[in-house]
BALOBA-1460 file (C-alpha; in Angstrom, 3 decimals):
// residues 307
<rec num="1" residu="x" x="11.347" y="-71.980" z="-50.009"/>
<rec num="2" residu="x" x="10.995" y="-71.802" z="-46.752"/>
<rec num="3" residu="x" x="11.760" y="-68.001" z="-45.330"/>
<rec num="4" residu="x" x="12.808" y="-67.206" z="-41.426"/>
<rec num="5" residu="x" x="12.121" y="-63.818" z="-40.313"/>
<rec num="6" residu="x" x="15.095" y="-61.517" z="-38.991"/>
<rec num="7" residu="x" x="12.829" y="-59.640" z="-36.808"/>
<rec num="8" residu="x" x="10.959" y="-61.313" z="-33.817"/>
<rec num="9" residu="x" x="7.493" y="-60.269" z="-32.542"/>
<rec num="10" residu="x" x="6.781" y="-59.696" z="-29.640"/>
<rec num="11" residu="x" x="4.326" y="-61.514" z="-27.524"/>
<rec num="12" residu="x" x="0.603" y="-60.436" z="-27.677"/>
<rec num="13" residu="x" x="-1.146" y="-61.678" z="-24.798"/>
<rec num="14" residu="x" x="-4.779" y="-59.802" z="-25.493"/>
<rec num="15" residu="x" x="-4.417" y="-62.009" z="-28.851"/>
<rec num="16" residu="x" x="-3.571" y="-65.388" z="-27.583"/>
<rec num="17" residu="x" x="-6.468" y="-65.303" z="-24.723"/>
<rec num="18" residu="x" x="-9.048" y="-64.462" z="-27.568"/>
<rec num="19" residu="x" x="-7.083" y="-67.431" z="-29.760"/>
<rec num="20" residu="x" x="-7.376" y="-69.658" z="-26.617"/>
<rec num="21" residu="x" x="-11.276" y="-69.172" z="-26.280"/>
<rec num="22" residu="x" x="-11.959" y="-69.624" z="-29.890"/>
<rec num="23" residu="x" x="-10.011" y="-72.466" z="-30.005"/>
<rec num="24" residu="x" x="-11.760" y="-73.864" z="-27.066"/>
<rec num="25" residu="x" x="-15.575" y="-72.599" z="-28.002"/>
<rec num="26" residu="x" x="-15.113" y="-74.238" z="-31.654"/>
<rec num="27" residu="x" x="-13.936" y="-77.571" z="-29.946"/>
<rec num="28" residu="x" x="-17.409" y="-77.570" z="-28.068"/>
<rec num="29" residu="x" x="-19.285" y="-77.114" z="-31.187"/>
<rec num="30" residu="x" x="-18.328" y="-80.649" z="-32.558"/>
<rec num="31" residu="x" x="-20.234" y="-81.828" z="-29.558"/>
<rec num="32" residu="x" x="-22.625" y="-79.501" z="-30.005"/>
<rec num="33" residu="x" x="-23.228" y="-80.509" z="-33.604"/>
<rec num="34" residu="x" x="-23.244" y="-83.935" z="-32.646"/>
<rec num="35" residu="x" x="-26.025" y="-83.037" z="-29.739"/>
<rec num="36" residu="x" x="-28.397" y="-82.015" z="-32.339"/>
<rec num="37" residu="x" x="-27.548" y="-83.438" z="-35.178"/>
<rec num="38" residu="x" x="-30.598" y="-85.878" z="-34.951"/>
<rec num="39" residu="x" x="-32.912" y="-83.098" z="-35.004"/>
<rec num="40" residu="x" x="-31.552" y="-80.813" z="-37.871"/>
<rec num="41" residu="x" x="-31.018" y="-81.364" z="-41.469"/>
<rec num="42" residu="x" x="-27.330" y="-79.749" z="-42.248"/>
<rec num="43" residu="x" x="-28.646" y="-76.367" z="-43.331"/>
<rec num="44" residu="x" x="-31.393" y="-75.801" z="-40.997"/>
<rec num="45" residu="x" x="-28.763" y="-76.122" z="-38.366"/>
<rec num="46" residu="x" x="-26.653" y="-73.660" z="-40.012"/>
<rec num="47" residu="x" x="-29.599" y="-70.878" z="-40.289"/>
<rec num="48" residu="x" x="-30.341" y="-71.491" z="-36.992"/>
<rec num="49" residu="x" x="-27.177" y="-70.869" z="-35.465"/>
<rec num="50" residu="x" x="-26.327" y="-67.794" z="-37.595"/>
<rec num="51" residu="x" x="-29.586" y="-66.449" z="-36.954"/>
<rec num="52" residu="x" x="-29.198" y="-66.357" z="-33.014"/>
<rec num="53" residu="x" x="-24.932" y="-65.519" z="-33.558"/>
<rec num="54" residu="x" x="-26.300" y="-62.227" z="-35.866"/>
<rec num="55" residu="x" x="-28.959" y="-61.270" z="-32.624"/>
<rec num="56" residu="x" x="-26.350" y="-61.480" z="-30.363"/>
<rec num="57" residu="x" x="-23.546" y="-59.628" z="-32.698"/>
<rec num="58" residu="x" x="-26.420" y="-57.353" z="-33.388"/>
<rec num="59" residu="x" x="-26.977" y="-56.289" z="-29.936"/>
<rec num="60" residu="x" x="-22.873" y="-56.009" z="-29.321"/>
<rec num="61" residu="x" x="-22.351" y="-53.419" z="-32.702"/>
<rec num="62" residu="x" x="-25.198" y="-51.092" z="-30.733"/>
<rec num="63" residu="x" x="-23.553" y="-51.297" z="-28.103"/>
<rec num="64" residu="x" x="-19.938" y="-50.729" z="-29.587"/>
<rec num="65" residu="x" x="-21.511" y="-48.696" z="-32.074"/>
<rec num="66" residu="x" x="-17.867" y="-49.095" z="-34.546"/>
<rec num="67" residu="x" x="-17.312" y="-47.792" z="-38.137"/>
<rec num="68" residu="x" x="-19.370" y="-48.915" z="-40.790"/>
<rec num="69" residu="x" x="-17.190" y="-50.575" z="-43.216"/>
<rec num="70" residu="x" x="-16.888" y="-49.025" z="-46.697"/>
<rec num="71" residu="x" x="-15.630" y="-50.589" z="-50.633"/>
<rec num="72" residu="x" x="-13.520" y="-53.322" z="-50.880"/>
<rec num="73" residu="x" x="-13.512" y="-54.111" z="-47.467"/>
<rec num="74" residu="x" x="-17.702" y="-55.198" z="-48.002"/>
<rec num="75" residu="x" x="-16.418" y="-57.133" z="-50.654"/>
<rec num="76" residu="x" x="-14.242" y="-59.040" z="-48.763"/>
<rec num="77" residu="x" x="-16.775" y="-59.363" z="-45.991"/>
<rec num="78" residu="x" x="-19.317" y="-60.486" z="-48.300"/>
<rec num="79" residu="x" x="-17.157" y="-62.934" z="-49.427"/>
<rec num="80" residu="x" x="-16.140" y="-64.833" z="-46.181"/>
<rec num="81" residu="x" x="-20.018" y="-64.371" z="-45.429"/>
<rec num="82" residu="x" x="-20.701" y="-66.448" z="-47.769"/>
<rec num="83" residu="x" x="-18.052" y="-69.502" z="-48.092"/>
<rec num="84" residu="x" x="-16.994" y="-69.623" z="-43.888"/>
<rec num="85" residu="x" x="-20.423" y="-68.422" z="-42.018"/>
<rec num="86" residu="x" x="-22.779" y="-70.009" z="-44.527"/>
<rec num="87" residu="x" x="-20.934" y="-72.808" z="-46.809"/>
<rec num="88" residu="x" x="-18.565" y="-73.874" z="-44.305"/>
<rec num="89" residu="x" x="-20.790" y="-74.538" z="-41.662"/>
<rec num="90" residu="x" x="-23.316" y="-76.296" z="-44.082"/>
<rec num="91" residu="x" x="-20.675" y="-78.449" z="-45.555"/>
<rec num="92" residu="x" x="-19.631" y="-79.537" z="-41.572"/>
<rec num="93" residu="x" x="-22.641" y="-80.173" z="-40.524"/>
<rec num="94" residu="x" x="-23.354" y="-82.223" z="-43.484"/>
<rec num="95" residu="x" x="-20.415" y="-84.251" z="-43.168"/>
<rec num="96" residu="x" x="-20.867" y="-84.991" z="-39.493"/>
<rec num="97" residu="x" x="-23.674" y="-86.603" z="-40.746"/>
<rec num="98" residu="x" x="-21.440" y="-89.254" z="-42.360"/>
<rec num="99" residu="x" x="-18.176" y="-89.495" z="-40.525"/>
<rec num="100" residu="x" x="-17.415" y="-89.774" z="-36.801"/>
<rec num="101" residu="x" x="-15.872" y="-86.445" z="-35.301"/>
<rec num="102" residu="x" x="-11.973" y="-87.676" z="-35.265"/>
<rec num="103" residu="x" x="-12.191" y="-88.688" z="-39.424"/>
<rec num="104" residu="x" x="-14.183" y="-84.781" z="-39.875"/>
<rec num="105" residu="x" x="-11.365" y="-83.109" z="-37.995"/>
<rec num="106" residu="x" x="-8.708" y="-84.791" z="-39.716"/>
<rec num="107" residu="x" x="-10.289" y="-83.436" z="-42.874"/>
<rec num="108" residu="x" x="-11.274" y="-80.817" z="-41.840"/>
<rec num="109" residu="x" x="-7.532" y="-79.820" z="-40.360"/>
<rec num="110" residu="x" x="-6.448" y="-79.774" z="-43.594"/>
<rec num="111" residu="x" x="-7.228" y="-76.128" z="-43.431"/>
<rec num="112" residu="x" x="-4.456" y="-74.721" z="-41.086"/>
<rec num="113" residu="x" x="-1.954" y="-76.067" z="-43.522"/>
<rec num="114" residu="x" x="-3.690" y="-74.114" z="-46.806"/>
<rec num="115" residu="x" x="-4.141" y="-71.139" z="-44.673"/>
<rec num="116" residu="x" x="-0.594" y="-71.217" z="-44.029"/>
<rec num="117" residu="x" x="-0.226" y="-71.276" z="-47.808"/>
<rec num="118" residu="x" x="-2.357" y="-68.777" z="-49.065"/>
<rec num="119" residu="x" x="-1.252" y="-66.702" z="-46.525"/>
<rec num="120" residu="x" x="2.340" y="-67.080" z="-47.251"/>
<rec num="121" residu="x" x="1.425" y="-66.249" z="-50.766"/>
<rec num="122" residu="x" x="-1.294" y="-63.824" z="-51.347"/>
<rec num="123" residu="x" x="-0.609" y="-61.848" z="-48.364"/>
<rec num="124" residu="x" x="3.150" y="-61.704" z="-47.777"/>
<rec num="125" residu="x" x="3.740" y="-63.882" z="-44.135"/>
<rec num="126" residu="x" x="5.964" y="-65.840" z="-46.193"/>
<rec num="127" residu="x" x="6.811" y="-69.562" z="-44.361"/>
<rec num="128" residu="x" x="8.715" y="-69.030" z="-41.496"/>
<rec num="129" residu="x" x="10.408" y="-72.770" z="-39.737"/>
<rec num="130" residu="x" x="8.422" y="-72.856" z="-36.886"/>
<rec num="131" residu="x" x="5.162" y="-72.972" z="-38.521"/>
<rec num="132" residu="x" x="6.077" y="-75.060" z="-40.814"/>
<rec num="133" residu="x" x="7.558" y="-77.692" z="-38.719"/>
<rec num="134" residu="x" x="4.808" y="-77.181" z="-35.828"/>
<rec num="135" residu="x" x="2.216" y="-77.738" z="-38.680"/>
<rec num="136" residu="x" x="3.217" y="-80.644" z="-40.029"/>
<rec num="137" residu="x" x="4.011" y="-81.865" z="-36.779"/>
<rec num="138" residu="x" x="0.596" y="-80.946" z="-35.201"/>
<rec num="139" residu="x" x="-1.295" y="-82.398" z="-38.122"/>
<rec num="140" residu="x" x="0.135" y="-85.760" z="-37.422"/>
<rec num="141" residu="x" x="-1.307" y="-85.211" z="-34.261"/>
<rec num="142" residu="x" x="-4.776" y="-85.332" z="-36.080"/>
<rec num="143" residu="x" x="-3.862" y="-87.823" z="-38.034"/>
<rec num="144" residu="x" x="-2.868" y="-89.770" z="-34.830"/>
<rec num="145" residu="x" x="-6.648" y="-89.067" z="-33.351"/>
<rec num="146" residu="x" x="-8.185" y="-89.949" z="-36.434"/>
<rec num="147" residu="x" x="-6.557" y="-93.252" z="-36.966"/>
<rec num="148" residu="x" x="-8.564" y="-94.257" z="-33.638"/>
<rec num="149" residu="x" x="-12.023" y="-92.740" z="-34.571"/>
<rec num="150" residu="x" x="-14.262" y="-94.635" z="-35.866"/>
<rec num="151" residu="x" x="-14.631" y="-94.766" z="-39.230"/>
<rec num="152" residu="x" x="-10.619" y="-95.534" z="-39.384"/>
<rec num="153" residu="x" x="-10.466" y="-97.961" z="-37.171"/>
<rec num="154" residu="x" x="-13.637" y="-99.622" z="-38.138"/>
<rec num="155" residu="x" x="-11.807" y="-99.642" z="-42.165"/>
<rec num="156" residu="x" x="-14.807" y="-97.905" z="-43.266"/>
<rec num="157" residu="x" x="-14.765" y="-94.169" z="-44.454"/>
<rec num="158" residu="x" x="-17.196" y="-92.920" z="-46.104"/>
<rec num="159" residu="x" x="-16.449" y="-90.937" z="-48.959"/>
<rec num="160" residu="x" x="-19.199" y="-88.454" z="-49.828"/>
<rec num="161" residu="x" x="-18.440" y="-87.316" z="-46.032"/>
<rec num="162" residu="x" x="-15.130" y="-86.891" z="-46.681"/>
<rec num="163" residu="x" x="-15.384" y="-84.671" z="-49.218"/>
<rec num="164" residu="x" x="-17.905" y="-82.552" z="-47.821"/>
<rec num="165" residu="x" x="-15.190" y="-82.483" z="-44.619"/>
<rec num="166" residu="x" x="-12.663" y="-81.370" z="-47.329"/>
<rec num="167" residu="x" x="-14.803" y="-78.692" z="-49.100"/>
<rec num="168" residu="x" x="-15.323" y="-77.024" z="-45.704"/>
<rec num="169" residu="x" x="-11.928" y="-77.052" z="-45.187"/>
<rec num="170" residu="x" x="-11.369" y="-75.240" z="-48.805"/>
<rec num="171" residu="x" x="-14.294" y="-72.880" z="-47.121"/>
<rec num="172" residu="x" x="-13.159" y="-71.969" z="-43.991"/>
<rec num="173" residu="x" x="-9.091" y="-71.586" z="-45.726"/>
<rec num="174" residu="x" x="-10.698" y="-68.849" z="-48.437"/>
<rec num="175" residu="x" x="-12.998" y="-67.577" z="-45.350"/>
<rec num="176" residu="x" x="-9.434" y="-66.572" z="-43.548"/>
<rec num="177" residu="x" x="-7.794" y="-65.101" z="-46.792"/>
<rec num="178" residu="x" x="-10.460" y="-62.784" z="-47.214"/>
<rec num="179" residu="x" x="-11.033" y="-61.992" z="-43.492"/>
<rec num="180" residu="x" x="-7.554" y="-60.960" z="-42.911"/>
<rec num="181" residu="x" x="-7.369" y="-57.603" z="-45.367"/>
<rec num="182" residu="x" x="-10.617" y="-56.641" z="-43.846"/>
<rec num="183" residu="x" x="-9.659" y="-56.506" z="-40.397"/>
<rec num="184" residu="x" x="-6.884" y="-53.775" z="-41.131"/>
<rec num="185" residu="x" x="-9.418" y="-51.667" z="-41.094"/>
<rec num="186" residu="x" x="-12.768" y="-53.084" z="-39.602"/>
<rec num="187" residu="x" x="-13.265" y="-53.382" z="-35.920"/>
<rec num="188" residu="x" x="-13.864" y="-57.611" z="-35.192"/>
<rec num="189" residu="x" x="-17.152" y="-56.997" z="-33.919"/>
<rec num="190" residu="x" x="-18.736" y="-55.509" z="-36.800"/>
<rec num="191" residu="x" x="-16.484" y="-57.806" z="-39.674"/>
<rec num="192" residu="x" x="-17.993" y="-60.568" z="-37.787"/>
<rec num="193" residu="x" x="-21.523" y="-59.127" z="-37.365"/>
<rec num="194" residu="x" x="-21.877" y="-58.254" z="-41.218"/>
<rec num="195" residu="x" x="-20.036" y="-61.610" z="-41.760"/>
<rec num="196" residu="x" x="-22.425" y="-63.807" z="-39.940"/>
<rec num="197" residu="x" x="-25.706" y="-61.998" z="-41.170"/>
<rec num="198" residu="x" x="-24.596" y="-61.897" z="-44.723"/>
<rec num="199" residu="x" x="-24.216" y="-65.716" z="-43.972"/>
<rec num="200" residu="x" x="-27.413" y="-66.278" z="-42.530"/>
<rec num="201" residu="x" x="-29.019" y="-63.996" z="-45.371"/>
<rec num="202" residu="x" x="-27.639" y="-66.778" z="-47.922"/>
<rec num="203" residu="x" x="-28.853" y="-69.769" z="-45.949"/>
<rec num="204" residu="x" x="-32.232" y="-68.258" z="-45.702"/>
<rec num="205" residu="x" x="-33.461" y="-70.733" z="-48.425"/>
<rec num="206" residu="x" x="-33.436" y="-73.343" z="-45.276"/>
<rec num="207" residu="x" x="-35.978" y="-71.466" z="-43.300"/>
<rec num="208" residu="x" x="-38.762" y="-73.577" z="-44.291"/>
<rec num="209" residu="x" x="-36.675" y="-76.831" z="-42.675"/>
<rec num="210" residu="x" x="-35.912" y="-75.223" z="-39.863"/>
<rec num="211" residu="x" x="-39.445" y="-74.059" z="-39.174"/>
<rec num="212" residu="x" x="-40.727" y="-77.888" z="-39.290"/>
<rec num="213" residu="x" x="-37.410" y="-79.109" z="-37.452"/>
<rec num="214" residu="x" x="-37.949" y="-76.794" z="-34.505"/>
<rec num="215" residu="x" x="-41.828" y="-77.897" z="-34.365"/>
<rec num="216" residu="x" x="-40.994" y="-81.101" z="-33.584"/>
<rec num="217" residu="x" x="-37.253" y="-80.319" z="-31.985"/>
<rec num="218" residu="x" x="-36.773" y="-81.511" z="-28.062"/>
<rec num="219" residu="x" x="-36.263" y="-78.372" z="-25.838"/>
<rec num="220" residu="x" x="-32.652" y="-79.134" z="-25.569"/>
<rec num="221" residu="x" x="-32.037" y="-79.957" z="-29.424"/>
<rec num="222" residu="x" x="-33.822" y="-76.288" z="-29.598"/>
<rec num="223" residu="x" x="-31.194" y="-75.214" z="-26.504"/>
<rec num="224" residu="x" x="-28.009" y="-76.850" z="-28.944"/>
<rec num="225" residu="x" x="-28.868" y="-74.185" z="-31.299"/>
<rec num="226" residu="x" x="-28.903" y="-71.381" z="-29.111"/>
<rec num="227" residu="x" x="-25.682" y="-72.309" z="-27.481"/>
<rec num="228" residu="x" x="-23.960" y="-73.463" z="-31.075"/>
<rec num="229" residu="x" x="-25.247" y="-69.212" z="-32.128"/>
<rec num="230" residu="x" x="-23.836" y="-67.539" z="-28.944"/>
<rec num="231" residu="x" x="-20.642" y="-69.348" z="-28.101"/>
<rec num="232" residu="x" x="-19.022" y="-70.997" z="-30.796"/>
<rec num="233" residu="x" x="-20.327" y="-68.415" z="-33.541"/>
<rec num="234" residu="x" x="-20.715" y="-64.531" z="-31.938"/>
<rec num="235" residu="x" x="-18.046" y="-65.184" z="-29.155"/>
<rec num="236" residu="x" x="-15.418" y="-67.234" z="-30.958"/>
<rec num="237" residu="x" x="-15.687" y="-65.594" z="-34.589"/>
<rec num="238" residu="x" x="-15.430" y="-62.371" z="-32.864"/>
<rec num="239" residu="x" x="-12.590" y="-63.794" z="-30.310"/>
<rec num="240" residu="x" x="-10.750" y="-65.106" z="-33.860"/>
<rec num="241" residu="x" x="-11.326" y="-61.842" z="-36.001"/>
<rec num="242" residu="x" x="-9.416" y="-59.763" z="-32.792"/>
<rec num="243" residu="x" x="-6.879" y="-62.208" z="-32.651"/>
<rec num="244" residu="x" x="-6.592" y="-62.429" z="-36.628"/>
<rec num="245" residu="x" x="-6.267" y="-58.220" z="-37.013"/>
<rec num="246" residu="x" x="-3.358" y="-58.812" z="-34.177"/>
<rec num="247" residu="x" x="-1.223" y="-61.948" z="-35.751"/>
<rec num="248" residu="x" x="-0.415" y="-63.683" z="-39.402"/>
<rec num="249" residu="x" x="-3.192" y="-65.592" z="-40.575"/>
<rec num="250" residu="x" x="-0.792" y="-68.672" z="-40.576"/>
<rec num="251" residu="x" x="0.577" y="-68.542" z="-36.996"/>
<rec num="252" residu="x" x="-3.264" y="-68.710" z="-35.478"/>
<rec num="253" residu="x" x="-4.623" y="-70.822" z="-37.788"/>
<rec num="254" residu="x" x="-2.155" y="-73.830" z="-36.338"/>
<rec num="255" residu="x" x="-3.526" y="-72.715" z="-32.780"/>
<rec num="256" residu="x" x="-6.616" y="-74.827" z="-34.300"/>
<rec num="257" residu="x" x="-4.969" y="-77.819" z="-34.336"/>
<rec num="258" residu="x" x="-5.905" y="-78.300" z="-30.670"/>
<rec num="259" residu="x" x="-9.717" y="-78.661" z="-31.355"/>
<rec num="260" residu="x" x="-9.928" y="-82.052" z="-32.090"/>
<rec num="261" residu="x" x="-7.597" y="-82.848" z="-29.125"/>
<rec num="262" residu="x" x="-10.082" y="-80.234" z="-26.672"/>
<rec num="263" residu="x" x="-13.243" y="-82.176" z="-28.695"/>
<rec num="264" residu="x" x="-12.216" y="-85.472" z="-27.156"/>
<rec num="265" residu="x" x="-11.965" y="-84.519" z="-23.522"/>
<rec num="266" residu="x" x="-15.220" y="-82.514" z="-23.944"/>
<rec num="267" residu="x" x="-16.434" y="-85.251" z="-25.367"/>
<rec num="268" residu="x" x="-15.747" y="-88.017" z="-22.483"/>
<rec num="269" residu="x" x="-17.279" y="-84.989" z="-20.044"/>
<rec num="270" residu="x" x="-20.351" y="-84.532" z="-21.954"/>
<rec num="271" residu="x" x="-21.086" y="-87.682" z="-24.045"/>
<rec num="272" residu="x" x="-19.068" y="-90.115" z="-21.674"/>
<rec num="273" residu="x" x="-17.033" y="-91.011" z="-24.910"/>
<rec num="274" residu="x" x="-13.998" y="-92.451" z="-22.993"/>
<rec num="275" residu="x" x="-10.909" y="-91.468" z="-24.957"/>
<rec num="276" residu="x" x="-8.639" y="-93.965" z="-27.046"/>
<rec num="277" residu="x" x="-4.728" y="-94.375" z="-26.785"/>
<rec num="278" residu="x" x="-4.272" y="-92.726" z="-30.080"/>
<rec num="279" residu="x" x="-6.961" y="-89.725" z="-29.275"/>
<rec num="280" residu="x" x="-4.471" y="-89.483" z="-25.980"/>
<rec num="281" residu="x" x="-1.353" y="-89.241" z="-27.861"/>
<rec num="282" residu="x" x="-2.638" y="-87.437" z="-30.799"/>
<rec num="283" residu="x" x="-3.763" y="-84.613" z="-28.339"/>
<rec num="284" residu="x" x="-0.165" y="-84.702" z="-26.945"/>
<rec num="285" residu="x" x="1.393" y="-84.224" z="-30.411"/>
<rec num="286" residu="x" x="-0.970" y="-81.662" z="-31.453"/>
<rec num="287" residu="x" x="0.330" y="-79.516" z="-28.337"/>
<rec num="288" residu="x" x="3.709" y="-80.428" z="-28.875"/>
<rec num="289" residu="x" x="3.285" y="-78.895" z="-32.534"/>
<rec num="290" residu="x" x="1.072" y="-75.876" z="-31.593"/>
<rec num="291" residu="x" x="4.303" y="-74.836" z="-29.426"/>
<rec num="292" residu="x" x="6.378" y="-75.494" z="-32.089"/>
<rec num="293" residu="x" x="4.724" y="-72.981" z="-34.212"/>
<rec num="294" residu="x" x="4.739" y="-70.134" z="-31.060"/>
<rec num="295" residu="x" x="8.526" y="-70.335" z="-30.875"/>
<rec num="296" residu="x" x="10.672" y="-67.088" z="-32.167"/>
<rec num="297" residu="x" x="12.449" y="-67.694" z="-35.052"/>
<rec num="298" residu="x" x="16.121" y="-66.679" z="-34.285"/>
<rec num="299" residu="x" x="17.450" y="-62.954" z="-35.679"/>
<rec num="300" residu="x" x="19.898" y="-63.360" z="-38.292"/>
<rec num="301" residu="x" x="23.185" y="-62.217" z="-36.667"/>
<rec num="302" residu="x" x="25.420" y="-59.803" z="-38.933"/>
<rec num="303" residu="x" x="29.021" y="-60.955" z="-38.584"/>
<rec num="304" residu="x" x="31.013" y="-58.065" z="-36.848"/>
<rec num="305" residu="x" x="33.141" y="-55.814" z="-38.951"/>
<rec num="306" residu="x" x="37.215" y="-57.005" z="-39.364"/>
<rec num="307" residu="x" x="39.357" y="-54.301" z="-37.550"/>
């Protein structure tokens, strides 16, 4: 049932400019992942980048020097370690390997919507009408991109890479649920340091590729990695886990619906993939929705008291 809220929040700018960059950053690592994807097997590229994201987080957490985090809150650090730094990214990476970037982000923008979901069930956002309409509104907008990708429009999709696009979006959906309790009381910087090591400790059985991939990598397949381990991991996890310990896990999960629509311009700039009608309009309906989702629901109005 879906529930409006009688009390509206007020804006929170310092939130939607770290939103903004993440959503921006992770659009850029599509191309990125596309970059290098000829000279990395799925998880070598995923130990890479977490190895140079956990330097870099490393570095910030001396320099912040924040609260180590204690009990439960390890748990649930451990836990989105493990399925959004480490399986997520494997499972991406993997299925870029077999589907064009418009039919993975379709997939893969499944996740919003069970965000949204769990969220509204397991930790009490409930479902207000603007995010549910902007949602469903924004991921026709992704359905709109996708139906001019490649694999769609070619009447080809393969399946193995669709379901490897779905499991990361199961991934990066339980990655949020668990990420949200922790940030109540762990500063972003260190949730997402501990997060991304714990998720590079786990993919450490890939070493051994990534040794022989980098022997033989081109200096800028070796430069993808680096950028994929600064940008879109240390600066937009961290970016998302401030944002997250500032809004509902539902409401800035639908900000993400704008990747694949960011992806495609980024894409024309860097890979001179000109954009089709239906990336074009998609793009425009995934905006239209994301601002669907921002709007206020109205206060319920008590009827005034009968003299």
């Amino acid at each position: 049932m879906i529930q409006q809220s009688t009390v509206p929040r007020t804006f929170d700018r310092a939130a939607a400019i770290a939103a903004s960059i993440t959503v921006l950053l992770w659009a850029s690592a599509f191309v990125g992942i596309r970059l290098v994807a000829d000279s990395f097997s799925p998880g070598a590229l995923t130990l890479g980048r977490l190895l140079v994201g956990s330097v870099v987080l490393a570095i910030l957490v001396l320099i912040r020097r924040p609260a180590f985090p204690r009990g439960r809150d390890l748990l649930f650090i451990a836990a989105y370690g493990v399925l959004w730094f480490a399986g997520y990214n494997t499972a991406l990476n993997a299925a870029e390997q077999l589907l064009d970037a418009g039919t993975t982000a379709v997939v893969v923008n499944v996740g919003p919507i069970l965000i949204a979901i769990l969220s509204g069930i397991f930790l009490s956002e409930g479902f207000p009408r603007p995010l549910v309409i902007g949602s469903i509104v924004a991921f026709g907008g992704v359905v709109v991109i996708a139906l001019g990708s490649g694999s769609f429009a070619g009447g080809s999709v393969d399946l193995g890479g669709v379901l490897l696009a779905l499991l990361a979006a199961v991934l990066y959906a339980l990655g949020v649920l668990f990420q949200k309790p922790a940030l109540k009381r762990v500063d972003p910087v260190m949730a997402t340091a501990l997060g991304c090591g714990i998720g590079a400790v786990v993919s450490l059985p890939f070493a051994p590729a990534l040794i022989g991939e980098l022997a033989v990598a081109e200096p800028g397949a070796a430069a993808g990695i680096l950028y994929l381990g600064i940008f879109p991991t240390a600066i937009a996890f961290t970016t998302w886990a401030f944002a997250l310990g500032r809004m509902d896990a539902g409401k800035l999960s639908a900000t993400t619906y704008l990747v694949p629509a960011i992806a495609i311009i980024l894409a024309w700039i860097v890979l001179s993939e000109l954009p089709t009608v239906f990336g074009l309009v998609g793009g425009a309906i995934c905006l239209l929705g994301v601002a669907l989702t921002r709007r206020r629901p109205r206060p319920s109005v008590a009827p005034a008291d009968l003299p």
